[in-house]
C-alpha positions as CSV (number, residue, x, y, z in Angstrom):
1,X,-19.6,-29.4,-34.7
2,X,-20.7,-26.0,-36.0
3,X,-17.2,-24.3,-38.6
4,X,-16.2,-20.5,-37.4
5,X,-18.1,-19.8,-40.6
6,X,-21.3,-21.4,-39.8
7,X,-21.1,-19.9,-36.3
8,X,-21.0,-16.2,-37.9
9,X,-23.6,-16.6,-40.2
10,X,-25.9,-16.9,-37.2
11,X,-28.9,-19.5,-37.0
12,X,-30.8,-20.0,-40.6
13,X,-34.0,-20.5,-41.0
14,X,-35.3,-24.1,-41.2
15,X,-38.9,-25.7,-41.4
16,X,-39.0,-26.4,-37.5
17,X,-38.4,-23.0,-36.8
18,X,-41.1,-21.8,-38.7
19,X,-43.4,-24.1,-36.8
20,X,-42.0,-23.1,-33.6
21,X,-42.8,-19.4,-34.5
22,X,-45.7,-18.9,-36.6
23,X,-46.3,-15.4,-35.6
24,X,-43.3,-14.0,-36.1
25,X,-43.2,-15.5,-39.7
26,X,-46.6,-13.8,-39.9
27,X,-45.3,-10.2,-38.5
28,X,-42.0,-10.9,-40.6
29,X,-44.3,-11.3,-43.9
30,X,-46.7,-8.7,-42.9
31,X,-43.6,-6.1,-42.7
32,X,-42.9,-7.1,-45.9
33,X,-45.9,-6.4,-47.1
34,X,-46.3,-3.1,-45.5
35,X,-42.8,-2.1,-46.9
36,X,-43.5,-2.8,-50.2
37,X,-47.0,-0.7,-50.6
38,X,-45.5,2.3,-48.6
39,X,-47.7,1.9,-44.9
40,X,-45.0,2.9,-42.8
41,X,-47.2,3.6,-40.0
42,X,-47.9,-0.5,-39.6
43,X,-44.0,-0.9,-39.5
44,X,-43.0,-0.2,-35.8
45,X,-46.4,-2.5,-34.5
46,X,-45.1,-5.4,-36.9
47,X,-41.3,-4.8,-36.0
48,X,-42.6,-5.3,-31.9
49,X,-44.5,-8.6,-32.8
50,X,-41.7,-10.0,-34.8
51,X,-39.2,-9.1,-32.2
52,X,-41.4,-10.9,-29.2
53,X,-41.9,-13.7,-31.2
54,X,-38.0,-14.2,-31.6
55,X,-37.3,-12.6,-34.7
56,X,-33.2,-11.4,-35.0
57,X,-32.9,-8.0,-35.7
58,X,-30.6,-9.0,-38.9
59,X,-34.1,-10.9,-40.6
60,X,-35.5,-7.5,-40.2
61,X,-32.7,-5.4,-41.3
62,X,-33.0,-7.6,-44.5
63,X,-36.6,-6.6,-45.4
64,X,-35.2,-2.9,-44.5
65,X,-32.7,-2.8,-46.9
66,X,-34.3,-4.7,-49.7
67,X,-33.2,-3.4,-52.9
68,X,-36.8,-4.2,-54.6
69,X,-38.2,-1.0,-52.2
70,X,-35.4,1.9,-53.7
71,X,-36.6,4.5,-55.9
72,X,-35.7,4.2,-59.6
């Protein structure tokens, strides 16, 4: 039985879920990607794939808000 902890946290990321969703592991790195060298125009096309192919809206939200993309 999942703790009220576990159950907030939401589902993590395991090895079988990968396999059960290759292309939204490829759209999820792919936004990454596209984040980090600045082609926001790919974004909103690799957001859509990710989000058909199950992504959560919080495993994009990370890659949104990564701290490695702020100006210095």
């Amino acid at each position: 039985m999942r703790t009220i902890e576990e159950n907030a946290r939401g589902p993590t990321l395991t090895l079988l879920s990968v396999k059960k969703h290759p292309v939204k592991l490829t759209a999820l790195l792919y936004l990454r990607e596209a984040l980090l060298r600045q082609r926001y125009e790919r974004c909103p096309e690799l957001i859509r794939v990710a989000r058909e192919w199950g992504a959560q809206d919080r495993e994009i939200e990370e890659l949104l808000e990564d701290a490695r993309r702020m100006p210095r």
